[in-house]
N, C-alpha and C positions, 0 to 999 in steps of 0.2 A: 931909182934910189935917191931919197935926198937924205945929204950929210950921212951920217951913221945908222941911219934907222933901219933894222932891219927889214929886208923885203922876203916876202913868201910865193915862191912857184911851183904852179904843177909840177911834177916829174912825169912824162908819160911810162906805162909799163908795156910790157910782151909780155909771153908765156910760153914756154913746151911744155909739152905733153906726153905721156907714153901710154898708147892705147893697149899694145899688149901687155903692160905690168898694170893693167889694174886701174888704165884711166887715170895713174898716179902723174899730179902737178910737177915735173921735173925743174922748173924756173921759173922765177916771179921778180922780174928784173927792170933797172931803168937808173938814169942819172949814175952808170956806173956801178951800179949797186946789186948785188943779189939781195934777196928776201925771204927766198926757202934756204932753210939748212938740210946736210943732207949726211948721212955717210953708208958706207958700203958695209952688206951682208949680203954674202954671195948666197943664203938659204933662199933670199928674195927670187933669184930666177928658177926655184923648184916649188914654189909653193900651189897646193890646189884649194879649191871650195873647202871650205869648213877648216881650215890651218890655222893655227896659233898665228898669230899678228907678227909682220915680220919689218921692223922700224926699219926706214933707211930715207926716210924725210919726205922733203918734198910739202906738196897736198893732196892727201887721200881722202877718196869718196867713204864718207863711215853710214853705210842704212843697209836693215833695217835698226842695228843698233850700233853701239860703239862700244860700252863695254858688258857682257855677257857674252852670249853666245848666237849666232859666230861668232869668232871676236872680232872687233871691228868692223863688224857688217860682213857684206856677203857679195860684195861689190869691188872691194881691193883687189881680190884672191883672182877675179877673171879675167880673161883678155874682154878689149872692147871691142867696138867696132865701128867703122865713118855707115851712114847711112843719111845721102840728104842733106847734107851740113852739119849735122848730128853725130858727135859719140857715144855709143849706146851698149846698153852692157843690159845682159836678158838675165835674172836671177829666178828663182823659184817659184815665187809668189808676187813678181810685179818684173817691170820694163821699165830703166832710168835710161834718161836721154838729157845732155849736156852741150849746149853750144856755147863755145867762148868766142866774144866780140871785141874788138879793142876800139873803143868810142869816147872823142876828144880827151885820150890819152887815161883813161880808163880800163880796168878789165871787167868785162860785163859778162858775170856765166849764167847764164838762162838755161833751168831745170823743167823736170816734168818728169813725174813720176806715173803710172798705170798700174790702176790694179785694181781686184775688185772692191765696190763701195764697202766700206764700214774696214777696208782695210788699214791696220796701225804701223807705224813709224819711225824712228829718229832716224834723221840725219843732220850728219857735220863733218864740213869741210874743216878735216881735221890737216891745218896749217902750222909748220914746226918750222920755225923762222929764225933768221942769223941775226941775232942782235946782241948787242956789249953787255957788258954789265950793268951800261948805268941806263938800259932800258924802261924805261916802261908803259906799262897800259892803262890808259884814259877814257874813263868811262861816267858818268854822272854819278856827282859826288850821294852816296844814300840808296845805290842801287839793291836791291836784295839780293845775295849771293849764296848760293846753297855750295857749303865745302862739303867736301866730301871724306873719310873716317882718317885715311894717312894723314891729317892733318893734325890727329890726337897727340901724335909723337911732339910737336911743337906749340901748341893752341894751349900747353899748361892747364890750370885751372878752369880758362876758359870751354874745354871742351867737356861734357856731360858724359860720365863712366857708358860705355856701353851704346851709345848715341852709333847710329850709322852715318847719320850727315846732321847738320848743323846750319842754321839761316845767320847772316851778319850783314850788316850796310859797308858795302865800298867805298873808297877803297883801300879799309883796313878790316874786314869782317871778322870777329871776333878778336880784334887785335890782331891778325896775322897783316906784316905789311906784303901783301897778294900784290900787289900794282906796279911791287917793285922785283922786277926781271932780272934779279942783280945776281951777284959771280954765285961758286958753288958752293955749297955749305951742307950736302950731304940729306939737303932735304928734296919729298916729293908733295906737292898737293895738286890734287884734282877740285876745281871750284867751277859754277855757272851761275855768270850774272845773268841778271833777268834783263837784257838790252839786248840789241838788234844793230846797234850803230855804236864801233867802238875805233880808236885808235891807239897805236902803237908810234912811241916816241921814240929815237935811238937818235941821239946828236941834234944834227940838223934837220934830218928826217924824222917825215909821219906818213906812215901808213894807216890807210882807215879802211875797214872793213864794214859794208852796210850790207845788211841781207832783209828784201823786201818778199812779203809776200800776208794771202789774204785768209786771214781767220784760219789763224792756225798758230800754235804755239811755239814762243821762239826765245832763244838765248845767247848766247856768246860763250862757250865753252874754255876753261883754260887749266893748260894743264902745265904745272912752274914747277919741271924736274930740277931743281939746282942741285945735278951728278947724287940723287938720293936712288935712283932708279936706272938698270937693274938690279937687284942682291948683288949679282956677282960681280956684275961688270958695271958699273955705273957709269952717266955719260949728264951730260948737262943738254938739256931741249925746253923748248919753250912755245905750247903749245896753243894760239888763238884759234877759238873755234867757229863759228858762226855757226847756231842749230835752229832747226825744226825740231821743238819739242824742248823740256826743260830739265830732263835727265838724263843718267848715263845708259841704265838698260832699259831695253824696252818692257823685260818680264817684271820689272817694277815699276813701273809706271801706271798713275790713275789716269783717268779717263782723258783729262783737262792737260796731263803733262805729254801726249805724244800725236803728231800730226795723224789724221784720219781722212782717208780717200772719201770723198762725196759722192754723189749721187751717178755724178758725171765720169767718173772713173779715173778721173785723172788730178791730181795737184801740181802747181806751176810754183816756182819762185825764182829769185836774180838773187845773187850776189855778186854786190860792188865793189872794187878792188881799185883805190886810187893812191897817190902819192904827191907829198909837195916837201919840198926845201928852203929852210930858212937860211939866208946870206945877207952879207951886207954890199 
């Protein structure tokens, strides 16, 4: 440090895990900090294959899709299993396998999917993270962002009668300020930047999430509940996503919006999970 200048360090992270709930992210921690948010629904330890989506944070595996059907994929719902190094959850029509690394204070999760070629896709590390109000998410300024329809309720004028989703540049896309993670105010939007490499500011901390992988389509998923979601029960989550593929369900997706198994059987990708702190 010289004089007052701020200096910026790594934070290294950990992780638990719960293989028997679904491979679900339990902790994403370091410099003191948690980074999943989480809360209890005791339905979670009754839930099987094909069940309504049963929130209680963390980060969950969402393929082959996130929202349709099953809901949120078909990979939360099962127990896992170690195999080799590997966490591996065996689903109907493919075989995901997951090894998390922690490298020069990094979280490194290395995928791989199997399944037959011409096989189709989404997934997202669907991450619901504990951050203040005066969070937010930083992503290249003029990204293309596809909202999605709950955003009609707030988007005014801006939003087209009738429209199911809507394109706008980050990070105010159609005038919605999306970027900003801030307190409750009774709304929900679902949006997906077209990026691969985003960060999350909260204070001092940044969290940056980068997710690498080859020829295949990819986005950043977010989902800004400020307490608009449930009806009944509403609650405030804040949801970054890193995806394979650029939409929500997979029964709607064109050719070009959802990852496709090749020849080879198999698709790989990492996602990168780091952290650094500003101080003086």
């Amino acid at each position: 440090m010289v004089g007052d200048t701020p200096v910026t360090r790594p934070v290294p992270l950990t992780t638990d895990v719960d293989l028997a709930m679904g491979g679900r992210w339990t902790s994403l921690r370091g410099g003191g900090r948690e980074w999943l948010w989480s809360r209890a629904d005791p339905a979670r330890g009754h839930v099987r294959p094909g069940a309504e989506f049963v929130d209680v944070g963390g980060l969950e595996e969402c393929i082959p899709t996130v929202r349709g059907r099953p809901d949120h994929g078909s990979a939360w719902s099962r127990p896992w299993r170690h195999e080799e190094g590997d966490a591996v959850v065996d689903c109907a029509d493919f075989v995901l396998r997951r090894r998390i690394e922690h490298i020069d204070g990094a979280v490194v999760a290395s995928y791989r999917v199997s399944a037959d070629p011409g096989y189709r896709f989404l997934w997202a590390g669907h991450a619901l993270l504990a951050v203040s109000d005066s969070a937010r998410l930083v992503a290249p300024a003029g990204t293309p962002t596809l909202v999605y329809a709950e955003a009609a309720a707030i988007a005014g004028d801006a939003w087209t009668a009738g429209a199911t989703t809507m394109t706008g540049a980050w990070p105010e896309p159609l005038g919605l300020p999306l970027s900003r993670l801030g307190p409750a105010d009774g709304s929900a939007v679902g949006a997906i930047l077209s990026c691969a490499d985003v960060r999350i500011t909260d204070g001092a901390d940044t969290l940056r999430m980068l997710l690498e992988v080859d020829n295949q389509p990819v986005g950043t998923a977010l989902w800004r509940n400020l307490g608009g979601f449930p009806p009944r029960a509403p609650y405030r989550s804040i949801g970054v996503e890193p995806m394979l593929g650029s939409v929500f369900d997979l029964a709607e997706a064109a050719p070009h919006e959802a990852a496709t198994v090749p020849a080879s059987g198999e698709v790989a990708w990492r996602l990168v999970i780091s952290a650094e702190r500003t101080g003086r």
